[in-house]
N, C-alpha and C positions, 0 to 999 in steps of 0.2 A: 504493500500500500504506500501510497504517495506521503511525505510529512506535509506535517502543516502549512509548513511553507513552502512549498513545490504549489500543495491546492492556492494560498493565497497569489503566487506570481500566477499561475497559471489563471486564476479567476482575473488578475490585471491583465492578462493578455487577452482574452476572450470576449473583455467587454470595453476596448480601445475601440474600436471600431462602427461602434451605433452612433446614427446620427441624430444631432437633436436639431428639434425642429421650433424650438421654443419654450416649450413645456418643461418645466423644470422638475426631475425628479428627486423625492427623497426618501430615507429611510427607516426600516421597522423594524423597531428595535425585538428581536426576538429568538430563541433556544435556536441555537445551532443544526439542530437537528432539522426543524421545522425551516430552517432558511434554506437548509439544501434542498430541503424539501421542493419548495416555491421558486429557488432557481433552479432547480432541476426541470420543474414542467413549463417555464418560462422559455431558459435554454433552447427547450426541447420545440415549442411550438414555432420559437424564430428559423430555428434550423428547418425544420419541415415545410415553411415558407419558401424560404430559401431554394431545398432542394425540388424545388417545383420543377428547376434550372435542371435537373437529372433526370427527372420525368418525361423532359419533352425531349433532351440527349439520348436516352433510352430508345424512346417512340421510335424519332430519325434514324434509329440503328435497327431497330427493327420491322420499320414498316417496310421501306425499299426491296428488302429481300424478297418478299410477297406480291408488292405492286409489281416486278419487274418482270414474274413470273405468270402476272393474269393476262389472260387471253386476251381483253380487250388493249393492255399495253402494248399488247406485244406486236397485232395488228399494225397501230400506229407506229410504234418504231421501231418494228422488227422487220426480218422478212421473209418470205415462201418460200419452203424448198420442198419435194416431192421426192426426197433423198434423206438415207443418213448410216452414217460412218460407224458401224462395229468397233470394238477394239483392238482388232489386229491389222486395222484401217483397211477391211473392204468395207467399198460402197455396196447398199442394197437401193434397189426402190422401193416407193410408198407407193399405197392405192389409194391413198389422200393427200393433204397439203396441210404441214405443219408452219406455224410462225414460230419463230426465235431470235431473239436480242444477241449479236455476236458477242461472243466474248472479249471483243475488244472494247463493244462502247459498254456493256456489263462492267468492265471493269470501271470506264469511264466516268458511269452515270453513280457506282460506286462510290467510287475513287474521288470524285471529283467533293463533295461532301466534306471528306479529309481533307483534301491543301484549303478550303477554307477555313476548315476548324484551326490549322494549321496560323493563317494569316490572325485569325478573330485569337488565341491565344498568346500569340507575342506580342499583339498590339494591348490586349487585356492587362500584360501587367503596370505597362506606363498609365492605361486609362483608372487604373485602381492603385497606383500608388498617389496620382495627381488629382482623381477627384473622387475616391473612395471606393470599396467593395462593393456598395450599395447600388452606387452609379453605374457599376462598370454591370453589374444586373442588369439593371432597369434598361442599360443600352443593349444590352446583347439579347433581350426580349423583345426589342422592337425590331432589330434588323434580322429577325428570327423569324419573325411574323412575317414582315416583307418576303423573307424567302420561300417560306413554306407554302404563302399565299400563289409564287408564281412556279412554282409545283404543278400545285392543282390546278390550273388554268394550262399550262400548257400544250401546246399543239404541235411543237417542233423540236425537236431532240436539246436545238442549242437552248431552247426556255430550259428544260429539265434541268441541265447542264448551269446555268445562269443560276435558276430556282435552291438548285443543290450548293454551291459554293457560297451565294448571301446569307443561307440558312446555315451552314458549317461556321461561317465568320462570328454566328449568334454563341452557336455551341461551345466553338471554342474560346470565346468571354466566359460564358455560365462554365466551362470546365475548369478553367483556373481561378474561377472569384470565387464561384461556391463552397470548394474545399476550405478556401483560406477561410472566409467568413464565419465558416461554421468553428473553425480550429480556434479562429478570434473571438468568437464568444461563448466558448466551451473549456468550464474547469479541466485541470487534467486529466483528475481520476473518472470523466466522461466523454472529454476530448475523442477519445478513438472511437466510442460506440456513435455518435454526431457527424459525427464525420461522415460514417460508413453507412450515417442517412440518406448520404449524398447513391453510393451507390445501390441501395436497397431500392430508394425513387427511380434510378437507370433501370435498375432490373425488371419495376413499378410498368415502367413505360413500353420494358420489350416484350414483357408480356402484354400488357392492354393492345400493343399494336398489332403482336400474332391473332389475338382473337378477333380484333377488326378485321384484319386479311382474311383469316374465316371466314366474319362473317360476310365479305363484302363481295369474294373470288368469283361469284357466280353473275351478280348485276353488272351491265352495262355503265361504264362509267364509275365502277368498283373501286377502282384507283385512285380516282380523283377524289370520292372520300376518304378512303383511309389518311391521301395526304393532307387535305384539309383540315381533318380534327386535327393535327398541329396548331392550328391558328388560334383554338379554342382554348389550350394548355398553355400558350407562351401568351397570352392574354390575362390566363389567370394568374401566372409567375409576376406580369407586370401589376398589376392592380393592387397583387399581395405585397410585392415589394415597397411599394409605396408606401405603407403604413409601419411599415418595419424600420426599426433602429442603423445607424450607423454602427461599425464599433467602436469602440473606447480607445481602441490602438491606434487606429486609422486618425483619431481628433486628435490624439494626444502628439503623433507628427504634425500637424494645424496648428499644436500650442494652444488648443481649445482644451484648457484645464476642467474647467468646470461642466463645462459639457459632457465632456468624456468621464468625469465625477458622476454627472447625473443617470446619465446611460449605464454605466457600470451598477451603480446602485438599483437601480430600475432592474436591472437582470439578474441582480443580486437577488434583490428582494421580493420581484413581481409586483411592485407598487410605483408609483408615481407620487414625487411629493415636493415640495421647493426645496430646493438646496441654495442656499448662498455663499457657502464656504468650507473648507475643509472639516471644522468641526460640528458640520451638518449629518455627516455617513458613517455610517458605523467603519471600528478601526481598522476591521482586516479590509473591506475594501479601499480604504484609506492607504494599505500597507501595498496592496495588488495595484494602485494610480503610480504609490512612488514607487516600484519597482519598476515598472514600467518606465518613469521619469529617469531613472539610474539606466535604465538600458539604452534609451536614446539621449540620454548626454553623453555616455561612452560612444557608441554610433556617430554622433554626430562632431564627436574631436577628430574621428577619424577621416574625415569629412562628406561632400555628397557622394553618395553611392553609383558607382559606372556602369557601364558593361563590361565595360575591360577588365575590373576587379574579376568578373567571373572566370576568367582565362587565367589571368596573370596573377590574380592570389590563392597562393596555394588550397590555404583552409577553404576559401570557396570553391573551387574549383573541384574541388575533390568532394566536395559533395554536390556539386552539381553533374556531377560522371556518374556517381552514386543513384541517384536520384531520376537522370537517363536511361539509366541498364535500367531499371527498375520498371520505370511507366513503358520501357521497346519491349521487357518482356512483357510485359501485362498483354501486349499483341502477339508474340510471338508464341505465345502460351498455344493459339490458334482458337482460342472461343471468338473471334469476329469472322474466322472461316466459317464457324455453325451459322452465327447469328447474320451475317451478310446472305449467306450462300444454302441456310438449312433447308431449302423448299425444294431444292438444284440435287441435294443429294438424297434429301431421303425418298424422293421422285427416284433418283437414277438406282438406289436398291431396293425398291417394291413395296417403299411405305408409305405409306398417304401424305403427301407431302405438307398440306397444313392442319391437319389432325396433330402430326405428330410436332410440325412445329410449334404446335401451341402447346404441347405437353411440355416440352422442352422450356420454354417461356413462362411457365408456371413453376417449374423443380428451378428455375433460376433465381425466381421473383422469392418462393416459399424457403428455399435455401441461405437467401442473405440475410432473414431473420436471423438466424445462427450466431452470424461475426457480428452483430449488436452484441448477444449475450457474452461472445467469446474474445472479442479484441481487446479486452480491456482487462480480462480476467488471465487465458491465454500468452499473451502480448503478440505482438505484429511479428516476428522472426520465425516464431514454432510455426503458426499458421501460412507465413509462406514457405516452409520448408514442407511440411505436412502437404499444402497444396501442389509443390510441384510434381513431390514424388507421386499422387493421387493422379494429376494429370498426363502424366508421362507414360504411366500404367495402363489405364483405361482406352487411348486412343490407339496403342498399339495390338490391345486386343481383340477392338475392333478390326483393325487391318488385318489383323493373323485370320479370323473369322472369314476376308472375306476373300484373301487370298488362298485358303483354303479349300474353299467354294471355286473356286476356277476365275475367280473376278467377277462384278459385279453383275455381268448378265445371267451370271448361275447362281444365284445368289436363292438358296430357299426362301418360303415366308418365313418361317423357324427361324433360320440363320439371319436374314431381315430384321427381324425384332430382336434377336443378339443382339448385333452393331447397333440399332435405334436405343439399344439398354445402357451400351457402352458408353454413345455417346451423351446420354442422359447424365452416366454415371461422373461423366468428364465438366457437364456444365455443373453439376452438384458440386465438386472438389473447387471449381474454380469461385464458383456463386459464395461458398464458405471461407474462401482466404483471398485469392488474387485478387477478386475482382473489388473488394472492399478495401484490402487490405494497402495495396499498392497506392490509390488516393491519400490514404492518413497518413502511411509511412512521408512522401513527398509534400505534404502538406504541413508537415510540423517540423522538417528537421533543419529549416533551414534560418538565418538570424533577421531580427527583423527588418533590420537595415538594406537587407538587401534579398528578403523572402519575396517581392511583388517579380523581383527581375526572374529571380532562381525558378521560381514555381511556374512563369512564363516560358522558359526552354525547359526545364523539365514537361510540360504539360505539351511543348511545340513536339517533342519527343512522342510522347505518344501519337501525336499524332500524323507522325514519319510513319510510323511503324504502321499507325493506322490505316492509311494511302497505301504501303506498299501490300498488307494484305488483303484490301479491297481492289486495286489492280490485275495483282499478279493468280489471287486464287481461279478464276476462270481459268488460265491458263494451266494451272497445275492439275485444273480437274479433271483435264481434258483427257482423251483417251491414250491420246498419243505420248502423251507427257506423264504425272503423275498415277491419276488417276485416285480415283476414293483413295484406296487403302496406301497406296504410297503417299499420297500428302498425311494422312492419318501417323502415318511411320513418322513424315517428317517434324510433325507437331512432338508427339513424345520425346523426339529426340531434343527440340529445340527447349521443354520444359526439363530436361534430365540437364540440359549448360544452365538454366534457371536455378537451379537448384543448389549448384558449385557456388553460382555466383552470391546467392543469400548468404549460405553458410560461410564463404570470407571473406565478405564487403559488407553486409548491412549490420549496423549494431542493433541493439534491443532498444525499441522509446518508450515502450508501455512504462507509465505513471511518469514519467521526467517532463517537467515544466519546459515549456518553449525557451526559454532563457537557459535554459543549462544543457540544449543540446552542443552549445561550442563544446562543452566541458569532453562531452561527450564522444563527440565526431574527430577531436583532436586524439583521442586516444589511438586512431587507428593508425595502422601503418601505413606506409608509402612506400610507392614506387622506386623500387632499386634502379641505379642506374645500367645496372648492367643486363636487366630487362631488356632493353633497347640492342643490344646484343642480340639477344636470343632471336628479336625479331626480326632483324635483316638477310639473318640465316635460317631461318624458316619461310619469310617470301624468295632467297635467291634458289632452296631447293622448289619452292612451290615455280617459281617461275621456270626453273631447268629443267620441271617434269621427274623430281628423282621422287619420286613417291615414298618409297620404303623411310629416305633420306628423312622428309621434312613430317615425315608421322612422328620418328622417332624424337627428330629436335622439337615439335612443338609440343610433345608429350610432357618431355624433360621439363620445355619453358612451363607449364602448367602447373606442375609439379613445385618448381620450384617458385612461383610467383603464389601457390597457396600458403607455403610454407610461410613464409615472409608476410600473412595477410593480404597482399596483393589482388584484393579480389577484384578491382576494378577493372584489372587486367584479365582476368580468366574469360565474361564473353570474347575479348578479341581473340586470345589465344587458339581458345576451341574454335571459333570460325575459318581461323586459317586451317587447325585439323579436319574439319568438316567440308573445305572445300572440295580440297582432289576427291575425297572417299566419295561425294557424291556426283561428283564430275564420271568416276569409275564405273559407280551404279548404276547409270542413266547413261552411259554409254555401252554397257553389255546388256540393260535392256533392249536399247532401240537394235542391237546385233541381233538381238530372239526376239 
């Protein structure tokens, strides 16, 4: 359990950030118990406002994959063909005409969602460190609306395309403001479960929009509902934000003392009352403003915060790499293969495609209950270690399932609801740690001074990774290329380098005050110089093609950069291992 004074900074950092709007708040004088009480369900109702912002995140991540697949879209921007490709690539004929979205603009119309998110998360942190968390909401709900609105209206591919990238630019605001807001006005020893509001509401959304796609698959014009109730969700995100606080952290950079006084108490307490001076509020929140006051005069001798700082000073930097690997695996884990792509495959092994996707979207939604009760109790490191090996496991079973079957065209019903089991079992593991966990880990570890920049390319990060696997999975699903069960292979594989990488880069935060993660994060090791060694002679054998060569050497570097802590190094490492090996694989498949 947290001491007292971890909860006390930690309650000064949680309520810096509410904004006042006049009203002056004060305080009730009352047993400890009963206050946590009443900040507890106060906390809890700002945060669930809040993550309205992960709700309509959610929706956008899960309706696409359904719209893209109804017949009526596909008409419009797909095209005829009276053909189709086996998997040992013969062609047969049809005695009908099928439409289908190539896999190129599938990826596109994807794809394209991410590099907004992408644009809308770097621009997020400047608009929320210069006019608040609140703000940087209330803007990324309105240009969320605009997008989502020319979604549904569309008639020409480039609207979609258009539609999709204004709406990403929203998402990716709500994906870096909401974690922080919530981390800002959330004590410690509640911080991770608040947080992991943010992704229970995502999960909230990819379910509500699977059972849309359900219910919509079959009407004329089916599509254009599903994307429209967007418009309805990020309408209510704005309307609710507007009555909600600033935080206390966010004024207290303002030099708006008193405000940030009032706010804090107000969240403290669940009351509203005049404050006019410091010996207005009761002490411990008293004790959480000037702690807060001691963090940002030390912050601010060191002077305004860069970007550069994040390259060129160590302690930042090194946990902004940290923080990277973290949210690229949150993708590479491969649950936005399900969630983009699930209607694509459970179609192509014999199971109802939105039946099953909405099962799926239900074990996700019903699963993140869990990491409320458990991140806080557990802490963030067990449960992404637990998750990875969970996910590594499951997806590979699937693929042994269906590789065993002959591939997917001989796939039994039996054998069908395997895989559909497996990959249930896979969004379960994830919906319990990654998907929750990764947000809070990135959302608290970094100092305040320069948490708006950090959380903006960590969050840009994700959604690299996010772009690359809404692009590229069309192409891996393909017959010719991966195929279901070798991309399945390639998922477990890439959650088994997740797994290395937790165990020797990520520290433990459960109960540690926002302010004492430097203490924290300086503990770890660094980068040996002679790292750098290791990797020039693992790309010159990977470039000379000596295989046996550059296994060996980067085995070694791996090895030796775990020993050392060096975890930031281990994704790079294994990827150089991982390349030839599957350069090899996918060259004696295409020989058979």
């Amino acid at each position: 359990m947290p001491s007292d004074q971890d909860i006390a900074l930690s309650h000064s950092e949680a309520s810096r950030n509410s904004r006042s709007t006049g009203d002056d708040v004060g305080f009730r004088s009352e047993p400890p118990s009963r206050k946590s009480r009443s900040c507890c369900s106060f906390v809890t109702l700002l945060s669930i406002f809040a993550t309205i912002g992960g709700f309509v995140f959610g929706y956008d991540i899960g309706v696409i994959g359904g719209v893209k697949d109804m017949e009526d879209f596909k008409k419009l921007f797909g095209e005829a063909s009276n053909t189709s490709q086996l998997a040992n690539g013969t062609t047969v004929q049809l005695n009908h005409t099928e439409w289908s979205v190539s896999a190129e603009n599938q990826g596109w119309i994807v794809g394209s969602f991410s590099l907004g998110c992408l644009v809308g998360a770097l621009i997020a942190g400047a608009v929320s460190d210069a006019m608040g968390r609140r703000i940087a909401i209330l803007m990324g709900a309105v240009v969320f609306t605009v997008g989502a609105f020319v979604q549904a209206i569309a008639y020409f591919l480039w609207m979609v395309y258009l539609g999709r990238i204004v709406a990403g630019v929203g998402v990716g605001v709500f994906s870096m403001s909401v974690p922080v807001y919530n981390a800002e006005v959330s004590p410690a020893e509640q911080r991770g479960r608040l947080v992991s509001l943010n992704q229970l509401s995502i999960t909230a959304g990819i379910m509500v929009s699977f059972l849309v796609n359900l219910a919509c698959e079959n009407y004329v014009h089916g599509w254009r509902i599903s994307l429209a109730l967007q418009c309805v969700f990020s309408l209510l995100l704005f309307f609710g934000m507007l009555v909600a606080p600033e935080t206390p952290r966010f004024l207290m950079t303002k030099h708006q003392r008193i405000r940030a006084l009032t706010v804090l108490n107000w969240i403290r307490s669940g009351q509203k009352k005049l404050i006019a001076s410091d010996s207005d509020v009761n002490p411990a929140v008293l004790e959480e403003i000037n702690s807060i006051a001691e963090e940002l005069d030390q912050a601010s001798s060191q002077g305004k915060p860069t970007w550069s700082e994040l390259i060129l000073t160590w302690s930042a930097a090194k946990r902004v790499l940290i923080g990277m690997w973290v949210q690229l695996f949150q993708q590479f884990t491969g649950m936005n293969v399900i969630m983009y792509y699930s209607t694509s495959i459970f179609g192509s092994i014999g199971v109802g495609p939105y039946v099953a996707t909405a099962i799926v979207g239900i074990v996700n939604f019903l699963t993140t209950f869990g990491t409320l009760a458990l991140v806080d109790r557990v802490g963030r490191k067990v449960l992404l270690l637990f998750g990875s090996v969970g996910m590594c496991v499951t997806p590979v079973l699937g693929g042994v399932v269906i590789a065993i079957s002959g591939g997917k065209d001989n796939l039994s019903a039996a054998n069908g609801y395997l895989v559909t089991l497996a990959i249930c079992a896979f969004v379960f593991a994830f919906a319990l740690t990654w998907g929750p966990v990764a947000w809070v880990v990135t959302s608290e570890m970094f100092p305040l001074r320069l948490r708006g920049k950090c959380v903006s390319v960590t969050t840009a990060s994700n959604w690299i990774g996010n772009f690359a696997i809404a692009k590229f999975t069309p192409i891996l699903l393909d017959k010719t290329v991966l195929d279901v069960q070798g991309t399945l292979f390639l998922m477990g594989a890439c959650n088994l380098l997740a797994f290395f990488f937790i165990l020797f880069s990520v520290p433990e935060t459960k109960g540690r005050s926002l302010e004492s993660m430097d203490d924290l994060f300086e503990k770890r090791s660094v980068i040996d110089s002679s790292d750098y060694k290791f990797y020039l002679r693992c790309l010159h054998s990977y470039l000379t093609d000596d295989c046996v060569r550059h296994v060996s050497l980067t085995s070694r570097c791996v090895v030796s950069s775990a020993r050392r802590g060096a975890g930031v190094l281990v994704p790079l490492l294994a990827l150089l291992l991982a390349g030839p090996l599957l350069y090899y694989w996918y060259s004696w498949r295409m020989s058979h």
